[in-house]
N, C-alpha and C positions, 0 to 999 in steps of 0.2 A: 414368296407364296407359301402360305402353311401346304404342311405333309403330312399328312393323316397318319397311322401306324400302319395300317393296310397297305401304303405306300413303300413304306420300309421293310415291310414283310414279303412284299413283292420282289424289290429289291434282293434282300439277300436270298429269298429261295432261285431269282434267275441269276443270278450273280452281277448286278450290274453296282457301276462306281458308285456311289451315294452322293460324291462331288460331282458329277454330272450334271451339267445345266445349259437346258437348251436354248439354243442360240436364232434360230428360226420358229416361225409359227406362234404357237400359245405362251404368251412367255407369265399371261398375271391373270385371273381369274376372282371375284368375288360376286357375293352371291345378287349384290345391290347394283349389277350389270346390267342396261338394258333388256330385256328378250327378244329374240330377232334373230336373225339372218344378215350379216354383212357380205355384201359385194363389192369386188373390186378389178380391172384390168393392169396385173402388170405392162408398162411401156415398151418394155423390149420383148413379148412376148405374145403369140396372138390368141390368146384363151382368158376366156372371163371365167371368173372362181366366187362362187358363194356358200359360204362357211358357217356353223352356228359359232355360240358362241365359246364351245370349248374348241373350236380354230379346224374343226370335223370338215371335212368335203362333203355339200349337202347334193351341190350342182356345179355344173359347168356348161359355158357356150366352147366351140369350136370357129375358129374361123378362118382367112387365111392371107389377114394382115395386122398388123399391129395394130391399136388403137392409137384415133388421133386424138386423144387424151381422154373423153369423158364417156363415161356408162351411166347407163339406170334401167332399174326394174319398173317395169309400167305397168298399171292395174289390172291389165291382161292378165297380166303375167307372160309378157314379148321383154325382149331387151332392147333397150335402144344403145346403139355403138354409134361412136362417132369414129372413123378410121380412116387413116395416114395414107393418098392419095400421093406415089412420086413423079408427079408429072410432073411437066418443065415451068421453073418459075416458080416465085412464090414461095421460097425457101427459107422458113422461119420456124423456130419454136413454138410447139403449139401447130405446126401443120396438121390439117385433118381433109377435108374432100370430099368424105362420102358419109351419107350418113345412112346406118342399116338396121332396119329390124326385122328380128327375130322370133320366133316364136320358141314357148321353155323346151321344142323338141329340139331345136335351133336351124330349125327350117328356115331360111329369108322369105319376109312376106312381103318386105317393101326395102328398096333400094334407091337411092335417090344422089347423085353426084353434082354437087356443087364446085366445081371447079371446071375451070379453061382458062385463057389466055388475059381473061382482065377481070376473073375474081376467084377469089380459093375461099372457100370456108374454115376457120380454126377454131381448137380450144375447144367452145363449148354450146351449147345447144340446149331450147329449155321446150317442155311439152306445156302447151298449153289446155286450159279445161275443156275447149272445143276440138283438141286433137289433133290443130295445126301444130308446128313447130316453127321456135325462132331461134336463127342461129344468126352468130356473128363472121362476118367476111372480111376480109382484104377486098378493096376494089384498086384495079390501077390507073397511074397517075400519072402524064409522062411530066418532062420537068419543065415542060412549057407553058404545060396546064399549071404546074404549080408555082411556076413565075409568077403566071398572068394572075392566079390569086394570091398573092401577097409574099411568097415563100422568098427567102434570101435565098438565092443562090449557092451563097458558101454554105449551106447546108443542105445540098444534094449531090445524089448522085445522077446514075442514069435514070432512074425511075423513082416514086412517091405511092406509099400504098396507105390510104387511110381506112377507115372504117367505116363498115356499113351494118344495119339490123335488117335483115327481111325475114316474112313470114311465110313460113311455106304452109301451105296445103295438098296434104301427101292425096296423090290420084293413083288409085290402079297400082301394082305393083313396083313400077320404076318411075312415075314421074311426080310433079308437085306442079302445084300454080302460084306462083308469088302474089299474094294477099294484101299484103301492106310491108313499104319497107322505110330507111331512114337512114338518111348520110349526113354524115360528121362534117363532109363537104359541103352543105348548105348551114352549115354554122357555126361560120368562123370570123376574124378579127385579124386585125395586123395592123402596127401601128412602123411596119419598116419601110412602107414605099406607097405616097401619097396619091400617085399616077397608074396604083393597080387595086384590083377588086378589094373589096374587104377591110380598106382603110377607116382607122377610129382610136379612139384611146380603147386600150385592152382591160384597165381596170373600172372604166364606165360598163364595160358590157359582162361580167361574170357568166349569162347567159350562152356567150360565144366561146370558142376554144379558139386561144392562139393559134394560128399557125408557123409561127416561129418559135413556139417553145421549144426546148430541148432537151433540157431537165440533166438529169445527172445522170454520167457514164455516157455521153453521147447518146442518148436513146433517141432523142430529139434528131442528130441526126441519121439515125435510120431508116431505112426505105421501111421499115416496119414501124409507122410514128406513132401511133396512139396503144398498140398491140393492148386490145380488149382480151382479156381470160377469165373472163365468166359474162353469164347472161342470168337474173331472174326475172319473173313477171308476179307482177300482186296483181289477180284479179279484181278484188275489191278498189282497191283505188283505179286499176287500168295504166298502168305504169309500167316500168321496166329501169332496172338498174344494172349498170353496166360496170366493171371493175377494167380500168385501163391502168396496166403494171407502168410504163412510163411514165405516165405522168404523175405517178403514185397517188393516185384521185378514186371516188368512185364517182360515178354520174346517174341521176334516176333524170328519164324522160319520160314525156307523155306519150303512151300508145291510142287512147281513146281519138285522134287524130285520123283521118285519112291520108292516104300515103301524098297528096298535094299539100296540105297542111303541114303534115310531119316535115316540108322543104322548106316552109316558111316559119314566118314568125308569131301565127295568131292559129286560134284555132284550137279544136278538139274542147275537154273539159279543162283543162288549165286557161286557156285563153293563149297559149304561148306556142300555138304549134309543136315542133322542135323543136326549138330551143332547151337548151339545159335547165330543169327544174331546180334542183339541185347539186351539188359537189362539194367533197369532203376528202382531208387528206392533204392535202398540197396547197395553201392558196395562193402562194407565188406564181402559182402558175395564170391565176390571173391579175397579178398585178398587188392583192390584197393582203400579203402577207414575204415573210422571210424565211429562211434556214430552221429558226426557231419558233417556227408555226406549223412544220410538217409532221405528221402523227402518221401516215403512210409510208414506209418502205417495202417498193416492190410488192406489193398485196394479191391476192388473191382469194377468188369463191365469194363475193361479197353476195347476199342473200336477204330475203326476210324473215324473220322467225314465223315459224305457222301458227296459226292459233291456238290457245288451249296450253302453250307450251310458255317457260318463264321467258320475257323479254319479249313476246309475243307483238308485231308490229315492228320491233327495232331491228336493226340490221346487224349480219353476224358477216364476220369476213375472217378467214387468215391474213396475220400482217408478217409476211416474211424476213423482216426485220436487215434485209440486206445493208450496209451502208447508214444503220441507226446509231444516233452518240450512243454512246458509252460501250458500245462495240457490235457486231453480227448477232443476236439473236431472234427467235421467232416469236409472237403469240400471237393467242386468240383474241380478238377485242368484239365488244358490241357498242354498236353505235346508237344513240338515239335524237333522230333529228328533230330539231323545232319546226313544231307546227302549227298556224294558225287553227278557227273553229270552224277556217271554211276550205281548208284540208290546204292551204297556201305555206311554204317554206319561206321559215322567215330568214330575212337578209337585212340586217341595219348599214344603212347609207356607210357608206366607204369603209365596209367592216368586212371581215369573210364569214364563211357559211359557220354555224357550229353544228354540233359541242366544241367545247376547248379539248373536255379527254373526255374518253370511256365511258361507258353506263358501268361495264366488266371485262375482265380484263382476265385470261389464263395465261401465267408465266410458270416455268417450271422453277425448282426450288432453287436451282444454280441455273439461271436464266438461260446462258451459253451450251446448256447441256441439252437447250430444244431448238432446234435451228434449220430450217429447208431452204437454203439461197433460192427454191424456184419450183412451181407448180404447188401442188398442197390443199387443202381444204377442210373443215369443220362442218356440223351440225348436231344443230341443239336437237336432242330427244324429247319426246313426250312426257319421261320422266323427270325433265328437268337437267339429267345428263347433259355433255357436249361431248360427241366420238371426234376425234381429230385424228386426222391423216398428216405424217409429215411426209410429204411424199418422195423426197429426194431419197431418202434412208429405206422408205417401202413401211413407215412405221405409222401404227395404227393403235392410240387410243380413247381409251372413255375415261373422262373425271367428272365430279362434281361439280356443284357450283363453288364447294372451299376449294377447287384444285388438288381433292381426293382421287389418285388414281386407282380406275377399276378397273381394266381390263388394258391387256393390253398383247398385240399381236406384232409380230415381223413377217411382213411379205419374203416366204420362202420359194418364190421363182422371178427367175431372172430369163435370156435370153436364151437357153438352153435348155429350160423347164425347170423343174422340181430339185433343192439341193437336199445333198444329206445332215442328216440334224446334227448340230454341233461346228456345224462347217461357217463360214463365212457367207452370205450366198450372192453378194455384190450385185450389181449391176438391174438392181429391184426397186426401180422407182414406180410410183403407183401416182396419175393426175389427184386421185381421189378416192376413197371409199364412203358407202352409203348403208347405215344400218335400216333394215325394214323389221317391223313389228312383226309377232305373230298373226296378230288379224289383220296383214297388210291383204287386199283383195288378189293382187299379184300372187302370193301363197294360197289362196283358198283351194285346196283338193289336190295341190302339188303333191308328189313322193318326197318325204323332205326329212325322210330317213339318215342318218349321219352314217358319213362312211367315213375312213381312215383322214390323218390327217395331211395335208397334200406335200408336206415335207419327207423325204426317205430314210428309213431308217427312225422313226419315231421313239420318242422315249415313253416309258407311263407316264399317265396323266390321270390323277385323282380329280379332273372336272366332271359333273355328273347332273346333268339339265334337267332330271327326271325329278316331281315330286315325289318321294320315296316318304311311303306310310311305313313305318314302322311297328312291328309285329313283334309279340314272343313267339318263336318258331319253333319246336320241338325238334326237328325234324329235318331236314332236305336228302331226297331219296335223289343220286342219282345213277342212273342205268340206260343199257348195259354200257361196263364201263372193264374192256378195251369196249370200243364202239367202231362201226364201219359204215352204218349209213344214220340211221336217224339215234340222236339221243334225245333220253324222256326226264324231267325233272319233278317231281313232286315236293309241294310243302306240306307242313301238318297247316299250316294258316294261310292265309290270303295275302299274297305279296306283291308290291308295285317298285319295280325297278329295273335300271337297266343294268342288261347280262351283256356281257362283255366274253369274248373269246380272243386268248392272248397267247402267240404262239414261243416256244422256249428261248426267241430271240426277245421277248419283252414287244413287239410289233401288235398290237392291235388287228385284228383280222378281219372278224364280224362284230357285231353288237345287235342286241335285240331285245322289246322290252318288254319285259314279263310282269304280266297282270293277272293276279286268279293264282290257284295256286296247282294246277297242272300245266306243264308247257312242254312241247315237240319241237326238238330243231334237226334239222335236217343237217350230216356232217358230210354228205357226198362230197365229193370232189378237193376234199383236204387233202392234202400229203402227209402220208403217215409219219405218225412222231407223237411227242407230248408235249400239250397247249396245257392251259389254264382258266378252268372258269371263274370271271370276279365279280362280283355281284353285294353289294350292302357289309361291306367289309368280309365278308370269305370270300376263301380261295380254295379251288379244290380240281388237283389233278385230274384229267383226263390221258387216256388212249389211243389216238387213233391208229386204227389197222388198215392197211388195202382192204379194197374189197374185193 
């Protein structure tokens, strides 16, 4: 990252190493950065953190459970958390339980728990435009139930948990009414035992999900079989795409369905009930492909782009790259599915779903050098950006569409809070982060003030958000200087930038943004010593006395 001179000059009047390079927080900054607010929940920690873009502490939720993986800021401006419920059973990555929102004071104004004895909600949960929510569940299965539909036996244990989509309708502060929902168990296929439910050839039906698959690394046979880790909806089509990491598949269904439809086979605007519209990723899995046909390893966050944005329509996922030839690494792909003119996914007779690859693809420059064996997630910006989260490492950034890195941040809290800069801070995985715009409505009339950065012991940082006009300044008066409560600054001209207050550790203290060219800051409650003001390349010693 360039260093300004004012950077070096900083440097040598605190005395700090000039080889120093921080290892948490802000690590890349350029000016072709999205604008916005990033939010994010570290895993092991129960506090939600959003940041601008010079990696500033703008906000934070308090709570007092970890999340069960996913966050978002809602037009309110309420947070929605999904959080890690340890009841009994149900024991899987991606556990989540409860789902809570918040208000930006972090008031709870609805609370809603999804879990008992024969469903838990995980992973993730999507808001829809009417202000229901759809989250994805565990339902359980015992293995009698999953005899009697088709399951081999040598592939269970005591219990079978497949998946379900229902739609809540948040009521009143703690409860919801399930609206419409959708089980994976009303559509399925087995060609292993002629004399139990679900019997048929697997690769006549792509519509149906095996329930004998298994897939790779034994996922198939875990009590966790399809383990869904993301949920989106397109309102426009009335859809819903689901990302199942086992089967290294994504699946888009029809929601325009009523929930007795959504069990069958006909119905809604597809004509197909339930059934699986389409699926991408794996087609061995239904019978229509090999080894050399999977473009899916372990995936996650599959999504739709929004409008107005590049790729707009097509689908953006992280591809975890677990167990990929040519060895472990991650990227980002975009998919774009074939589509008839009458909105129908095309399928050629005894073929599997397409594309063969990618619309686009983000790889880092040494492939091996971007890699999250698990959880993670991406999205494409307005400007055409993609921020990507790798979230195993807690790392966070924004590239181009060349695969230009612009920004780029390390989650500096783990389960203990906040580490100090320079340090390692381990234990910092993050499901996801999500950048909001300035004119997000969530922000409208927010404090959204930057305060320090949430790492300790901070180093300078030359990033600087403010449009700074630039002036011939004759002039900058400051007084009185010792100072004990308010300091006053005058220019001969009109100045816009931000004023920084830096105390003789190089710590960042306050910042304030000075427009006009008289300004009043109040220095109460400082501990006396000698700080620095830095402002448009000067610096200029300050005072402070008791008072």
């Amino acid at each position: 990252m360039y260093k300004s001179p004012i950077f070096f000059l900083l440097c040598s009047i605190l005395g700090f190493n000039l080889l120093a390079q921080p290892t948490v927080g802000l690590l890349e900054y350029h000016e072709d950065t999205y604008p916005g607010y990033t939010l994010f929940a570290p895993l092991q920690n129960t506090t939600t953190y959003l940041i601008d873009n010079c990696g500033n502490l703008v906000h934070q939720w308090e709570s007092n459970a970890t999340p069960g993986s996913v966050v978002y800021l809602l037009e309110d401006g309420s947070l929605l958390r999904v959080e890690r419920l340890n009841v009994q059973g149900f024991n899987s990555g991606g556990k989540g339980g409860r789902i809570k929102q918040m208000d930006w004071d972090g008031n709870v104004i609805w609370q809603y728990d999804l879990a008992d004895g024969t469903q838990h909600q995980h992973h993730d949960v999507e808001v829809m435009p009417n202000g229901n929510i759809l989250a994805i569940a565990w339902e359980l299965k015992t293995t009698a139930e999953a005899i009697a539909a088709g399951r081999n036996p040598q592939f269970l244990g005591n219990e079978f948990w497949p998946d379900k989509v229902v739609e809540l309708e948040p009521i009143g502060t703690d409860s919801a009414n399930v609206v419409w929902e959708w089980h994976i168990w009303d559509h399925l296929i087995q060609d292993f035992d002629a004399t139990k439910a679900n019997f048929g050839v697997v690769a006549e039906h792509p519509e149906l999900m095996d329930i004998n698959y298994i897939g790779n690394v034994g996922a198939g046979g875990n009590v966790d079989w399809v383990h869904f880790n993301s949920i989106d909806y397109n309102a426009d089509l009335d859809q819903i795409v689901l990302s199942s990491r086992h089967f290294q598949e994504i699946w888009i269904i029809d929601h325009s369905t009523t929930t007795e439809e959504a069990a069958g086979h006909s119905g809604g605007n597809s004509g197909k009930g339930g059934d699986i519209l389409y699926r991408w990723g794996n087609p061995k899995v239904y019978d229509r492909g090999n080894d050399t046909d999977t473009r899916l390893f372990f995936q996650h966050d599959a999504q739709w782009i929004p409008e107005g944005r590049p790729g707009a329509g097509m689908l953006l996922l992280f591809n975890n790259g677990l167990n990929r030839p040519g060895g472990n690494y991650s990227s980002v792909d975009v998919i774009d599915p074939p589509i008839d003119d009458q909105g129908n996914y095309l399928l050629e007779e005894n073929s599997h779903f397409g594309p063969e690859l990618a619309s686009w693809t983000y790889n880092a420059p040494f492939p091996n050098a971007f890699y999250s064996i698990n959880i993670s997630g991406a999205q494409r910006l307005p400007n055409g950006n993609t921020l990507i989260c790798e979230g195993n490492d807690g790392r966070f950034f924004e590239v181009k569409l060349d695969g230009t890195l612009l920004w780029e941040y390390i989650n500096p809290v783990n389960n203990n809070g906040p580490v100090t800069q320079g340090s390692n801070s381990g234990a910092n995985q993050v499901f996801r982060a999500y950048r909001y715009g300035e004119d997000y409505p969530g922000l409208a009339g927010r404090d959204l003030n930057p305060g320090n950065p949430i790492e300790l012991e901070p180093l300078p940082s030359e990033c600087d958000l403010t449009d700074v006009v630039e002036a011939e300044v004759d002039y900058i008066k400051v007084f009185p200087n010792p100072v004990s409560d308010m300091l006053y600054l005058e220019s001969s001209e009109n100045i816009d930038c931000l004023l920084r207050l830096i105390d003789a550790s190089g710590q960042m203290i306050r910042q304030i943004h000075w427009k006009g060219r008289k300004l009043e800051w109040n220095m109460e409650n400082l501990s006396p010593g000698l700080y620095f003001l830095q402002w448009q390349g000067n610096i200029r010693k300050i005072v402070v006395m008791e008072q």
